[in-house]
C-alpha positions, 0 to 999 in steps of 0.5 A: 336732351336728357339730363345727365343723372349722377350716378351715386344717386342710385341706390343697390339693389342687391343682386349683380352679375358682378361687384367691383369694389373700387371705383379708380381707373382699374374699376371703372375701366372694368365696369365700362367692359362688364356693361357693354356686355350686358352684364348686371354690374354694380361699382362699390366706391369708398372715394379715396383714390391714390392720385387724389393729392395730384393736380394733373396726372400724365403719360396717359395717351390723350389724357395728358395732364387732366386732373384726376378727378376729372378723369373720373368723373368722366368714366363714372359718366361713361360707364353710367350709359349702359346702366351700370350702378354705382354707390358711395360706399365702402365693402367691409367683408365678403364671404364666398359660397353663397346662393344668390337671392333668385327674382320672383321668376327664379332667376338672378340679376338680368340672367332673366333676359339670358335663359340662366339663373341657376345658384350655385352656391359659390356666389359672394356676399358682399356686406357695405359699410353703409348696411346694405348687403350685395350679392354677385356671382364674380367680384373684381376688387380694385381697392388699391393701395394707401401710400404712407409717408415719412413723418417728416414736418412738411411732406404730407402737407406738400405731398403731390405739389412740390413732394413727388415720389414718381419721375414719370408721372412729374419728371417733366413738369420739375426738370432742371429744378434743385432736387432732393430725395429723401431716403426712406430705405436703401431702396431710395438710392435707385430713385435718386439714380432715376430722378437724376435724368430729370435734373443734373442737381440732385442731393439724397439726404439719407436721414435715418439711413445709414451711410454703412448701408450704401453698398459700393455699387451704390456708392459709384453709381451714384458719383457717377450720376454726380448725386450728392449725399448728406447723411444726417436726419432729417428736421423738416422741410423749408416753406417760404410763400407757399413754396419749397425752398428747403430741406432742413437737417436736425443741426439746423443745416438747410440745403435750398432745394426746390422740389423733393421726391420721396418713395412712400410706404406701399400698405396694399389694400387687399383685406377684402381678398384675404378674408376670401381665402386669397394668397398673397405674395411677399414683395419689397413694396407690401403683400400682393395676391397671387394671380394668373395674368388676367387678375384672377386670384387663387379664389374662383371667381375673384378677380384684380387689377390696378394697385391691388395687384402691384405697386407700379400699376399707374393709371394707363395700366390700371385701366389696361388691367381692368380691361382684361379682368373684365373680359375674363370674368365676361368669358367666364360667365358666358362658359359658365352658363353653357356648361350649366346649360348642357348638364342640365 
């Protein structure tokens, strides 16, 4: 039997077919389509997925309740079977326009096996953290987004076990329990309306919101989903063996409360396709690339998927969007060769 050999084992070679930069469900999902297409792939992945703090992660269709890591581990496996590369690293920059290096015969990557090979100088250059440069002709970039939390004492620490922000990815799991919302904006007031189809006790502690930004459709939907609100800021949270037990306000009232749901600070990591030339769009959740719906950005040749290109892309979406990423930039290679071939 061969042995499994850990992927992270291998080190770059430095010229690709394709570069994904971010190894989460939304790059793996990629690389697993661009090596089944026998496309010189290679995975850049800085080990810093947003689901780290879970346990399990749910709604995946046979993957219900697998922890995280796990599911990952598995895909790096997977992808590993039809040679795609992988490396522990980080991209820090990337430039378009370049040639890629051509191998001794005057060819790039596998184009070799393929009868391409011409540089177009519209290739990228991709510079890793670690010292290496890479080359590709198309890149997906599947960096994700990095969620910021309030500074309130406690929620960090118990972020993903008893602090929540998503009722579909942990609504099940914590039905019927005592649950708090912390507002961290206006906003907050459309999670305590959702959270509250999971439990009929709710209380939304507004902490530095104001009540005066409540508007009165807010205010009745929320009487009708018999949510209670407390204003007041907010001193911490109330931790009694290793459990939730409270929410504690600034005049030293506790609310016994066993789980609390908070929406996070969306920071989208996007720098490395801003400084390719990449338009972003203004969201109420951060700044996203534009894109066409296969993820292609509004540079030629850089594609997207997962929470790179939107807050709301859970896991199964992530993999779904890397999927179709992968499949576009498969068609766009085949064309692209073609097209090089009847000019030529």
């Amino acid at each position: 039997m061969t042995r499994y050999k850990d992927p992270f084992e291998k080190q770059p070679s430095g010229t690709y077919d394709v570069v994904v930069v971010g190894g989460g469900a939304a790059g793996l999902s990629a690389a697993l389509v661009l090596g089944r297409s026998r496309l010189r792939t290679l995975v850049v992945d800085a080990g810093e997925p947003r689901n780290a703090p879970s346990d399990h992660m749910q709604g995946y269709l046979t993957r219900d309740g697998m922890p995280p890591a796990e599911f990952l581990a598995l895909g790096r496996k997977e992808i590993a079977r039809y040679g795609v590369e992988l490396v522990r690293d980080r991209a820090v920059d990337a430039t378009r326009g370049v040639d890629t290096p051509r191998s001794d015969d005057g060819t790039r990557g596998d184009d070799a096996a393929r009868g391409a090979g011409v540089a177009t100088g519209e290739d990228f250059a991709v510079a890793l953290a670690g010292g290496r440069t890479v080359h590709a002709r198309r890149l997906i970039v599947t960096t994700g987004l990095r969620d910021e939390l309030p500074a309130v004492p406690g929620v960090a620490e118990r972020y993903g076990r008893d602090v929540l922000h998503c009722p579909f990815c942990h609504g099940w799991e914590v039905r019927d329990e005592r649950f708090g919302v912390l507002a961290t904006s206006a906003l907050s007031v459309h999670q305590a309306l959702m959270v509250s189809h999971w439990s009929d006790d709710v209380t939304l502690f507004l902490d530095t919101v104001a009540e005066d930004e409540l508007s009165d459709e807010d205010l009745r939907r929320l009487a009708a989903a018999r949510v209670k609100v407390v204003p007041g800021a907010v001193a911490g949270l109330r931790v009694e063996d290793d459990r939730l037990t409270g929410v504690r306000l600034a005049d030293g009232t506790v609310h016994d409360r066993s789980v609390v749901f908070v929406a996070p600070r969306a920071v989208p990591q996007t720098g490395l396709m801003e400084r390719l030339g990449a338009e972003l769009r203004e969201t109420p959740f951060g700044a996203y690339p534009v894109v066409d719906p296969t993820g292609l950005t509004t540079v030629p040749g850089v594609w997207t998927a997962g929470n790179a290109m939107g807050f709301a892309e859970q896991v199964v979406h992530a993999a779904s969007g890397g999927y179709r990423a992968a499949s576009a930039v498969v068609g766009d290679l085949i064309m692209s060769r073609l097209d090089a071939a009847v000019a030529g």
